[in-house]
VONUBA-316745 format. One record per residue (C-alpha): residue number from 1; residue in three letters; x, y, z. Coordinates in steps of 0.25 Angstrom, whole numbers, plus 5000, padded with zeros to 4 digits. Example, Ala and Ser with C-alpha at 12.3 -4.5 7.8 and 13.67 -1.06 7.14 Angstrom:
<rs>
R:num:residu:x:y:z
R:1:ALA:5049:4982:5031 $
R:2:SER:5055:4996:5029 $
</rs>
This chain:
<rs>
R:num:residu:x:y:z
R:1:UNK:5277:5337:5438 $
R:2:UNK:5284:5346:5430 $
R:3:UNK:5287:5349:5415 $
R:4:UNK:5299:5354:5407 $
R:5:UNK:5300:5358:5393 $
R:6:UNK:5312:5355:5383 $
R:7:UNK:5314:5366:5373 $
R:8:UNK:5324:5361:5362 $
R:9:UNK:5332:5371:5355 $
R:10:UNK:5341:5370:5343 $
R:11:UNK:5345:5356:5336 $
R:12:UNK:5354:5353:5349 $
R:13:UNK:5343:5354:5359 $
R:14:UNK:5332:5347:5349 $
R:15:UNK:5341:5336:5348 $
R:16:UNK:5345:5335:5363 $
R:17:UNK:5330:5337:5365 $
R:18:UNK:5329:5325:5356 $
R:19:UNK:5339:5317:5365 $
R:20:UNK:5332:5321:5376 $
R:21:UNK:5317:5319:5373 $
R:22:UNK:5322:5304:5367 $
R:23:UNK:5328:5300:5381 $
R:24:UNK:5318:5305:5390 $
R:25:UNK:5307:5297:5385 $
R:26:UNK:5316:5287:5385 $
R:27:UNK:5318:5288:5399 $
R:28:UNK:5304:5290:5403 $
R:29:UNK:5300:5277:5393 $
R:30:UNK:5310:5269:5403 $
R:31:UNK:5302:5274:5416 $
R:32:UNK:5288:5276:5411 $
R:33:UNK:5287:5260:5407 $
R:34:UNK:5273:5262:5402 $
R:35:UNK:5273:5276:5396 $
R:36:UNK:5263:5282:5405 $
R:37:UNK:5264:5298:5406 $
R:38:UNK:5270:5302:5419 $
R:39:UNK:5275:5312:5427 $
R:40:UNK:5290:5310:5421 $
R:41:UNK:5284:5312:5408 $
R:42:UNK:5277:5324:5409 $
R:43:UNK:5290:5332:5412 $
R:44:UNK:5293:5333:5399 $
R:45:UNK:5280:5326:5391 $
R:46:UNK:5265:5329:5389 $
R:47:UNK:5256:5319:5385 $
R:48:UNK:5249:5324:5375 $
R:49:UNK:5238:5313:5376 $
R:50:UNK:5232:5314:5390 $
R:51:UNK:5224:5299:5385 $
R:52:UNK:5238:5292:5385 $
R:53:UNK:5243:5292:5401 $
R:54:UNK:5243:5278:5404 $
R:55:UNK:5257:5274:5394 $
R:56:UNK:5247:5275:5381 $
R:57:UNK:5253:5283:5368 $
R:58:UNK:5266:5285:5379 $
R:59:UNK:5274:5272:5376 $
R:60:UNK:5288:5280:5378 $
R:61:UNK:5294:5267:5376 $
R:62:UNK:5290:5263:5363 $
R:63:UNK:5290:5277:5359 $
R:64:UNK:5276:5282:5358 $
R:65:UNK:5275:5295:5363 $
R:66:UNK:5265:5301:5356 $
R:67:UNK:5258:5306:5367 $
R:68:UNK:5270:5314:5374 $
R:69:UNK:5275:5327:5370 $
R:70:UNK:5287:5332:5375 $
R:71:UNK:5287:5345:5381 $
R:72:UNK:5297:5353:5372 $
R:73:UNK:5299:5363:5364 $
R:74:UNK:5309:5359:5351 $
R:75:UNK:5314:5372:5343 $
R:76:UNK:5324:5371:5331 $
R:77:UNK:5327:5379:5319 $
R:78:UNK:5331:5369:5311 $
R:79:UNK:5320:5359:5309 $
R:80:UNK:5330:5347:5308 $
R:81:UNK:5330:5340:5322 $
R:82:UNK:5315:5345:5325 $
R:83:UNK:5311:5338:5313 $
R:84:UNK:5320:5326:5317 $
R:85:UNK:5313:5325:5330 $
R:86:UNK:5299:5326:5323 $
R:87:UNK:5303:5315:5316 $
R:88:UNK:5310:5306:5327 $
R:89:UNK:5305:5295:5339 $
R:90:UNK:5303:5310:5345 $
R:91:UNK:5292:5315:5335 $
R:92:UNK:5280:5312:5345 $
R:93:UNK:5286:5318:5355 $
R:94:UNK:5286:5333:5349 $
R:95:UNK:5276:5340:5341 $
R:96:UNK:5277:5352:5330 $
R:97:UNK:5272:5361:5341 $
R:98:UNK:5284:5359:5350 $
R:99:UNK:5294:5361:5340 $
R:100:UNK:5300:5375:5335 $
R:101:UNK:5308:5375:5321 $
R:102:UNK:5313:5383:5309 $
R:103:UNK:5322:5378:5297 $
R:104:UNK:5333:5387:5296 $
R:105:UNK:5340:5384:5309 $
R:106:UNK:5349:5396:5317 $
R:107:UNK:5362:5394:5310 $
R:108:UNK:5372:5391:5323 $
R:109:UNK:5367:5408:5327 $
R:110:UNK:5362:5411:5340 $
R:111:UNK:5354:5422:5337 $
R:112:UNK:5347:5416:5324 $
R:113:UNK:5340:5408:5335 $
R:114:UNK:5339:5419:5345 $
R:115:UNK:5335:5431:5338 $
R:116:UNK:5328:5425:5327 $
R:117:UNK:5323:5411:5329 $
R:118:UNK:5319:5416:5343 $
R:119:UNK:5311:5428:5337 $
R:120:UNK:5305:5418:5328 $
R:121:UNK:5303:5409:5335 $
R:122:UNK:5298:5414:5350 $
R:123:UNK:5284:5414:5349 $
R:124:UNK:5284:5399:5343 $
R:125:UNK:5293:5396:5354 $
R:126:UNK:5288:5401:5365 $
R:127:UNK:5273:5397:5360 $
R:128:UNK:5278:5382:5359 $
R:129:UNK:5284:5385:5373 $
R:130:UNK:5272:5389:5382 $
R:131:UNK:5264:5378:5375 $
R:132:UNK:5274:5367:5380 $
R:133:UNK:5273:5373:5391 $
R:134:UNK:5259:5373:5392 $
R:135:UNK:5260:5358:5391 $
R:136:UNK:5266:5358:5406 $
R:137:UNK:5260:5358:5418 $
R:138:UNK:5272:5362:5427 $
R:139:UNK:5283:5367:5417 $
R:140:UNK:5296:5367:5425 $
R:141:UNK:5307:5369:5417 $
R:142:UNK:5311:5370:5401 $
R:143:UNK:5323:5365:5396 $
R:144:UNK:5330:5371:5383 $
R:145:UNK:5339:5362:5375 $
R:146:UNK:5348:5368:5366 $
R:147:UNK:5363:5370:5361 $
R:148:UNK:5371:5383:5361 $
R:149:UNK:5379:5385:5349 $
R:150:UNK:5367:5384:5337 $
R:151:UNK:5359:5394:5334 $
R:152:UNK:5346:5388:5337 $
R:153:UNK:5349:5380:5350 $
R:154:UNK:5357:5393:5356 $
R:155:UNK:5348:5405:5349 $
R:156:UNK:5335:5400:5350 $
R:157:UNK:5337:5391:5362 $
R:158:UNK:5342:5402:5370 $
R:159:UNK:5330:5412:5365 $
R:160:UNK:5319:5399:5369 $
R:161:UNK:5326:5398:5383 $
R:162:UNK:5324:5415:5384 $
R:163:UNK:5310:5414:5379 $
R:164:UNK:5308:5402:5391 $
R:165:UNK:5312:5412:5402 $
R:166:UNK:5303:5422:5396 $
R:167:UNK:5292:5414:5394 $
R:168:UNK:5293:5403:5404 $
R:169:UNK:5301:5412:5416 $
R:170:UNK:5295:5400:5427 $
R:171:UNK:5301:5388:5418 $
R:172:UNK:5316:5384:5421 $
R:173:UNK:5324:5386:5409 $
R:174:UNK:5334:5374:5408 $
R:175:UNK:5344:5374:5396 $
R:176:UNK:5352:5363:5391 $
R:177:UNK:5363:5371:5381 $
R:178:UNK:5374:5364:5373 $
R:179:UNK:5387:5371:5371 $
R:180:UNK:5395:5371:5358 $
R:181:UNK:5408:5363:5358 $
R:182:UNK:5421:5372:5358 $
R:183:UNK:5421:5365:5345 $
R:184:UNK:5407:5367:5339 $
R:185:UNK:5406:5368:5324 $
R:186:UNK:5396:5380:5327 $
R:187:UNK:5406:5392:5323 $
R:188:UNK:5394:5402:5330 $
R:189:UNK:5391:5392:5344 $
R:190:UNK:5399:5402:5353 $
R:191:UNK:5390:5414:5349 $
R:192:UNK:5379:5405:5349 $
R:193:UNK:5382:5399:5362 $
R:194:UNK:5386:5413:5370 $
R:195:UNK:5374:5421:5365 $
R:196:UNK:5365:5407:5370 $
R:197:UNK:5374:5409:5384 $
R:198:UNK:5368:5422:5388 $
R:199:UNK:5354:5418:5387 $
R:200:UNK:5356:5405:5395 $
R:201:UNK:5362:5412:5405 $
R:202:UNK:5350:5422:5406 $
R:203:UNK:5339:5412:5403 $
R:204:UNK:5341:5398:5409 $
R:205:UNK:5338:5394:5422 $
R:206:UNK:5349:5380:5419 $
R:207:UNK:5357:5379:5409 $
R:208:UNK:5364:5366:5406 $
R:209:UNK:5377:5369:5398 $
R:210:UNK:5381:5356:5388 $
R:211:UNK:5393:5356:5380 $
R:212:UNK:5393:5349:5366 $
R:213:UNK:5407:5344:5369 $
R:214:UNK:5404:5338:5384 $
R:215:UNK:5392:5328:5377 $
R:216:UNK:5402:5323:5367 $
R:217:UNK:5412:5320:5378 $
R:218:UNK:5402:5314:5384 $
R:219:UNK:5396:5306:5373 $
R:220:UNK:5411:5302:5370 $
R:221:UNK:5413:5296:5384 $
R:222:UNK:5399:5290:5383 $
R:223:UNK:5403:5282:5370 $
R:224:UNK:5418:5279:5377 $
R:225:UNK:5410:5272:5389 $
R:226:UNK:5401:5264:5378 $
R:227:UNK:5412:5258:5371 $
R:228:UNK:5419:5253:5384 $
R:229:UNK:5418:5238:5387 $
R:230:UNK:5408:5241:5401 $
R:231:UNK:5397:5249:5392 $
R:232:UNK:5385:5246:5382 $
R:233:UNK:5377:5257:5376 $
R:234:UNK:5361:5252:5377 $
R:235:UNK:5353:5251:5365 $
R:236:UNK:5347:5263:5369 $
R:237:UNK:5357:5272:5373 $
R:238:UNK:5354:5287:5374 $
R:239:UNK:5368:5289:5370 $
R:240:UNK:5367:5284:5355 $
R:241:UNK:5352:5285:5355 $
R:242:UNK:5339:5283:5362 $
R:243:UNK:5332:5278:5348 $
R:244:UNK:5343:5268:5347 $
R:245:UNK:5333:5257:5346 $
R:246:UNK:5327:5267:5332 $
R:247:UNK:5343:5266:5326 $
R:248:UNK:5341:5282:5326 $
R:249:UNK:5356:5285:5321 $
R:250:UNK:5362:5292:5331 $
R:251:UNK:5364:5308:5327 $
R:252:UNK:5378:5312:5332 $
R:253:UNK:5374:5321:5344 $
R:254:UNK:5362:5313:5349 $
R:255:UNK:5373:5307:5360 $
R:256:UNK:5377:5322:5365 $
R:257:UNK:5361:5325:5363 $
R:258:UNK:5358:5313:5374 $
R:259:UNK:5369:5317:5385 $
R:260:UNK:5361:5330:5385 $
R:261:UNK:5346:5324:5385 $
R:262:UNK:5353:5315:5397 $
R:263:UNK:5354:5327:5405 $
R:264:UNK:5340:5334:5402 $
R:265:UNK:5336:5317:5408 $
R:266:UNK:5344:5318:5418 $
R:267:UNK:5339:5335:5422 $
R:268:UNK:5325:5330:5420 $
R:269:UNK:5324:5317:5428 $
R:270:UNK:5319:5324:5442 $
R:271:UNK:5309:5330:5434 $
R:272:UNK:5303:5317:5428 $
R:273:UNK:5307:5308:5437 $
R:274:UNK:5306:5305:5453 $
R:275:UNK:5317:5305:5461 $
R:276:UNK:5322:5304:5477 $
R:277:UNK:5327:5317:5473 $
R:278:UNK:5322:5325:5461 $
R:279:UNK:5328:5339:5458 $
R:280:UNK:5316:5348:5451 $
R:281:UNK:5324:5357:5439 $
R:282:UNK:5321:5369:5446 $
R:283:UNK:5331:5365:5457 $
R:284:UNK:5341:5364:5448 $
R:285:UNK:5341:5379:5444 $
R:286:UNK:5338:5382:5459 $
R:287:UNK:5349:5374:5464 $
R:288:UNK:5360:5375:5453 $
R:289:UNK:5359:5389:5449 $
R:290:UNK:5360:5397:5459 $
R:291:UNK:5362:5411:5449 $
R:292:UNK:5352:5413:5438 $
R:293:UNK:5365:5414:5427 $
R:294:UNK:5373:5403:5432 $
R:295:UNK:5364:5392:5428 $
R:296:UNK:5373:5381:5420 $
R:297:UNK:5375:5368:5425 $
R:298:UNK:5385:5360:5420 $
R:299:UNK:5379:5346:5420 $
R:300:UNK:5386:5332:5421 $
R:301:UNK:5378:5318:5418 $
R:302:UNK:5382:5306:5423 $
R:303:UNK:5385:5293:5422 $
R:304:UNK:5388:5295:5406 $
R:305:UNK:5383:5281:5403 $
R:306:UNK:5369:5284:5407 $
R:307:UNK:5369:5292:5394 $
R:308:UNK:5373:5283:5385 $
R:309:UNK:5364:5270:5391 $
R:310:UNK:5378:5264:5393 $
R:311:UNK:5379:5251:5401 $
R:312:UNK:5388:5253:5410 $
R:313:UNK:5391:5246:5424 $
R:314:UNK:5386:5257:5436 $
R:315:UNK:5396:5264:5442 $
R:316:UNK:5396:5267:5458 $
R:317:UNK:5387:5279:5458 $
R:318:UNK:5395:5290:5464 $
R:319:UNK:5403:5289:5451 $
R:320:UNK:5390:5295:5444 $
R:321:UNK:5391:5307:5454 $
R:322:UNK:5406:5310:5451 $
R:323:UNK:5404:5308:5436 $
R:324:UNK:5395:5318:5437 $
R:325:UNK:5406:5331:5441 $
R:326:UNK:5416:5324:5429 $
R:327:UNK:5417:5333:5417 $
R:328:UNK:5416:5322:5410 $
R:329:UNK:5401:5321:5413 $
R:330:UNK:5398:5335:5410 $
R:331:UNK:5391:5339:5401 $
R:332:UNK:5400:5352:5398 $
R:333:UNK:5413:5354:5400 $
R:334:UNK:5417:5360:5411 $
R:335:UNK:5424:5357:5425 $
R:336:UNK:5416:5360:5438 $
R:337:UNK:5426:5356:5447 $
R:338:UNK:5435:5368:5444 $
R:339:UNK:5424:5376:5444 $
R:340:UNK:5411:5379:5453 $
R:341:UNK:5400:5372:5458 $
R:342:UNK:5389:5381:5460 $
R:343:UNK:5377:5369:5463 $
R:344:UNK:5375:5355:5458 $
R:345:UNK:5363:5346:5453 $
R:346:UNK:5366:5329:5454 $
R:347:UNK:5354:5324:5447 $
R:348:UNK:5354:5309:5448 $
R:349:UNK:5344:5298:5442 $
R:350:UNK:5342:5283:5445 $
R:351:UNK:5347:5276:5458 $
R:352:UNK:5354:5285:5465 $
R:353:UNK:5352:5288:5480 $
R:354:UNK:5351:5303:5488 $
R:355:UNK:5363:5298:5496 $
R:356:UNK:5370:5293:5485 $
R:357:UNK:5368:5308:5479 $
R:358:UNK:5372:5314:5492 $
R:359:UNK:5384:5305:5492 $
R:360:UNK:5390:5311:5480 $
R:361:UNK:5388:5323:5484 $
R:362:UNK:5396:5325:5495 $
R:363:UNK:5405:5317:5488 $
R:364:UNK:5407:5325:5478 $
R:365:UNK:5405:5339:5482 $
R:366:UNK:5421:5341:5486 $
R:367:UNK:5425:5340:5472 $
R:368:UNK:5415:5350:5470 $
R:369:UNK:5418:5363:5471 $
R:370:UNK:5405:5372:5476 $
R:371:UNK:5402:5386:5476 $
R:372:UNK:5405:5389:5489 $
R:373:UNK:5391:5396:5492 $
R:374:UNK:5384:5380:5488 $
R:375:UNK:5391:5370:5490 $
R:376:UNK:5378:5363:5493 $
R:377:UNK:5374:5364:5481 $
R:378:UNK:5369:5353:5474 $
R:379:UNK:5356:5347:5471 $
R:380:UNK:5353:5334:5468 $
R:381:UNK:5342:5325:5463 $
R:382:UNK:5340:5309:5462 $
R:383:UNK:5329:5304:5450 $
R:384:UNK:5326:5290:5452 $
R:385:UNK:5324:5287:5438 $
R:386:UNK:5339:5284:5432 $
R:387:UNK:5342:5286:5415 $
R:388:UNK:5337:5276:5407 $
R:389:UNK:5346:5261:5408 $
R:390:UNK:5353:5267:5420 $
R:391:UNK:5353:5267:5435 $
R:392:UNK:5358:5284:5438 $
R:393:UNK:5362:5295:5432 $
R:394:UNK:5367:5310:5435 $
R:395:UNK:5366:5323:5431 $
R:396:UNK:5374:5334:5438 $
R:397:UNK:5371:5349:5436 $
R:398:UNK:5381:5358:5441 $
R:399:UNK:5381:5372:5442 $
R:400:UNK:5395:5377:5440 $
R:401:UNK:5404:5387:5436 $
R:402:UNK:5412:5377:5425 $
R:403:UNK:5401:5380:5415 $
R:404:UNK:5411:5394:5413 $
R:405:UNK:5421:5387:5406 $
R:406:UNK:5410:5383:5395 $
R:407:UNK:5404:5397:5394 $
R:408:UNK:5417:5403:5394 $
R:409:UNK:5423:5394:5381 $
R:410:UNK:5411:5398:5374 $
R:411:UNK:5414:5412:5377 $
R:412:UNK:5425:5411:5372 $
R:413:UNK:5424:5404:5358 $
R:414:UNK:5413:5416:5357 $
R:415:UNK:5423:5427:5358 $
R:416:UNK:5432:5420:5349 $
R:417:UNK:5421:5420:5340 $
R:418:UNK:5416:5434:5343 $
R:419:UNK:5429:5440:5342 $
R:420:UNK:5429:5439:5328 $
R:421:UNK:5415:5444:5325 $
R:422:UNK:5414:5428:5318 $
R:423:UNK:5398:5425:5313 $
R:424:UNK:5393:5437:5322 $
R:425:UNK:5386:5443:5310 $
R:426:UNK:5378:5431:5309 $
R:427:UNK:5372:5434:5323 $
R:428:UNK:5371:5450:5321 $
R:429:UNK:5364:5448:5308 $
R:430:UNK:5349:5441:5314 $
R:431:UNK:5339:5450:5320 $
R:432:UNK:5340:5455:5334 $
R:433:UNK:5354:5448:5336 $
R:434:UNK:5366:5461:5341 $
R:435:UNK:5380:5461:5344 $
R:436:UNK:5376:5462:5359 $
R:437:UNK:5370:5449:5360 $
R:438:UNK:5385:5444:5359 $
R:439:UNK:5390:5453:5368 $
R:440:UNK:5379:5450:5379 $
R:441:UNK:5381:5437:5379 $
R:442:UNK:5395:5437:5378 $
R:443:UNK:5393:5446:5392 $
R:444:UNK:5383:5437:5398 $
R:445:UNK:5393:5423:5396 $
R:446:UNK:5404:5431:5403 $
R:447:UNK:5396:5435:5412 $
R:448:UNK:5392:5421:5415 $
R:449:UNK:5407:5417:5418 $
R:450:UNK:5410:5426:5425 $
R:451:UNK:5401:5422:5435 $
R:452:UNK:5403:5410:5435 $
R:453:UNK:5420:5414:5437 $
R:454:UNK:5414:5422:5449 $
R:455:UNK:5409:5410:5456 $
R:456:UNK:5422:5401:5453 $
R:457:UNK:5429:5412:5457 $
R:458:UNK:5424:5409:5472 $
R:459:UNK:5426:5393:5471 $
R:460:UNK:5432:5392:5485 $
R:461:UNK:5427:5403:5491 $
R:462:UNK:5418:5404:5500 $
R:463:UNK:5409:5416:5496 $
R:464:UNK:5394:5416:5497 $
R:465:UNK:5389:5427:5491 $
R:466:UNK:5400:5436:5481 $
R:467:UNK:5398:5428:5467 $
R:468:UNK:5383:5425:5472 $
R:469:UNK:5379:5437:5473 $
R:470:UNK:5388:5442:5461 $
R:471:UNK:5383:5433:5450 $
R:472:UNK:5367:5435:5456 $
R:473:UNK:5366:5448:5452 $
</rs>
């Protein structure tokens, strides 16, 4: 079996991290009946009392979890929600040793948490690193949390994820980043998120793209489907809380937070769980991303209610499948059928069958349009165990060129700000930081679209080698 380790970056990705860590012990406490440590739960816990392996100190159900540490690295510069998490149902799950903090914070600037925090910082960091990792037996694949338009999240995140690759070259590097609204109160988010782009695009092996402004579409259509006459919220929704049964009061993003942890379930269920057809995570960045700088996947979860626990009456199955290419499952706004499919991942849980799979497929794949060069391109993988309360569920990963429209809007509120030479002083003025940076990384986003307008530009054609070739090199 092996192990992954979450590094949560920023306040966005300790709370997202939060989310996640709370939802999936609740869905091992539903499967592991009598809290014994197992396979499932070693992917992302050590048992840190070797006496305890028959269920003894591991009740997950009652919440005694004092033997199990999860295998994560939390790292703030604001002490707030680490010091919240120290102090929440979570606080036996972490120690002081896995937590990285300062007090000042990186005021909303990306090179505050790059050039300074990450010269800081780095040995701490990378020490707390290698010993999680020591800690695993067969570490497969680390997954960074964080948001892009802070300081923190998008400076510092993105100088951990560098330091990964130096450090842990053999480790799969996959990054869960949420994107600024059009609309975000963050005056700086555009230089924040641009100068975050460039290292993304030269240090991820996956990267999944989340927009602020799709999760509260999402959660908006979530509640719209609660108040309707065929739905119920459960007492223990994961939309309005996992501790309802504590009467935690409910902090205004931990709905948006929850969509997200909901993907990293979903990602992470043929790594924990069996299946007729499990997909190991290195055959996602073998199948979906077929060169090394087009590594976004635009990712769609489906059905919405198994988000929010909602008791709804099932629908027929292939509705699941066709939910999953709606915009309106995304999350990030963006339209893959205009634009191009370069691969596919359908990862479904719970009671779903291979040919029902197969079905869809083929079904499907008309509406789709394929690069010409893999039009068989997709990759599947069936988990037996379904979301908690719920009989299946989908996660779809696809690779396609509509992630440009995203990058280019950012790119352009950048220049808007840039133009104008607005808050660049505040950048220029820490240590190390140049006026270069914001050119190079200005360079390497166009760069980025323009490779993917050179793949739609062949959407039709049948051409097997000319964009290939063109965007290898």
């Amino acid at each position: 079996m092996t192990q992954s380790v979450v590094v949560q970056v920023g306040q966005c990705g300790n709370q997202i991290g939060c989310r996640f860590w709370n939802l999936v012990l609740r869905e091992h406490a539903n499967i592991n009946k009598k809290g014994i440590y197992d396979e499932a739960l070693s992917n992302f816990f050590r048992n840190v009392d070797t006496r305890y392996t028959d269920g003894g100190g591991i009740d997950l159900n009652k919440g005694l979890i004092r033997t199990l540490k999860a295998r994560a690295v939390l790292i703030d510069m604001e002490e707030g929600v680490l010091n919240e998490l120290l102090q929440g149902p979570l606080r036996d799950v972490f120690d002081n040793k896995q937590l990285i903090s300062d007090v000042s914070g990186s005021g909303n600037n990306w090179a505050v948490g790059y050039k300074q925090y990450g010269k800081q910082y780095r040995d701490q960091i990378v020490d707390t690193l290698r010993k999680t990792a020591e800690h695993c037996d067969s570490l497969q694949c680390f997954f960074l949390i964080h948001s892009m338009g802070g300081g923190t999240g998008s400076g510092l995140g993105t100088f951990v994820l560098s330091l990964l690759q130096d450090e842990f070259p053999e480790v799969y590097r996959f990054v869960t980043s949420v994107y600024p609204s059009a609309e975000d109160d963050v005056i700086t988010s555009p230089y924040n998120s641009v100068l975050a782009m460039k290292e993304l695009t030269e240090h991820a092996d996956c990267v999944l793209p989340i927009e602020n402004q799709s999760l509260v579409d999402i959660v908006n259509k979530i509640q719209q489907m609660a108040s309707g006459k065929m739905a119920s919220v459960k007492m223990k929704s994961t939309l309005i809380s996992s501790q309802s049964e504590a009467k935690r009061q409910e902090k205004p993003f931990d709905a948006m937070n929850n969509i997200v942890a909901n993907l990293l379930l979903n990602l992470t269920s043929s790594s924990r769980f069996e299946g007729s057809l499990n997909m190991d995570l290195n055959e996602i960045t073998m199948n979906l991303v077929p060169f090394p700088r087009l590594h976004y996947l635009v990712s769609s979860l489906t059905p919405l209610y198994t988000l929010a626990d909602l008791n709804i009456p099932t629908r027929r199955l292939d509705q699941m499948f066709t939910d999953a290419f709606s915009k309106d499952h995304q999350l990030m706004h963006a339209d893959p059928k205009h634009n191009l499919y370069l691969a596919c991942a359908l990862m479904v849980r719970g009671n779903v069958q291979i040919s029902d799979l197969r079905r869809n497929i083929e079904r499907l794949k008309p509406s789709l349009p394929f690069v010409s060069w893999n039009r068989e391109g997709w990759k599947t993988s069936l988990c037996s165990i379904p979301p908690v309360g719920h009989t299946h569920s989908l996660l779809a990963l696809a690779n396609n060129t509509c992630v440009k429209s995203t990058f280019t809007d950012l790119k352009d509120r950048f220049v808007k700000l840039y133009k104008k030479k607005a808050h660049i002083h505040h950048y220029l003025h820490v240590d190390g930081m140049e006026q270069i940076c914001f050119t190079e990384a200005t360079n390497s986003l166009t760069s980025l679209i323009e490779e993917y307008n050179e793949l739609d530009a062949t959407k039709g054609q049948i051409i097997n080698n000319v964009p290939r070739l063109s965007i290898a090199t």
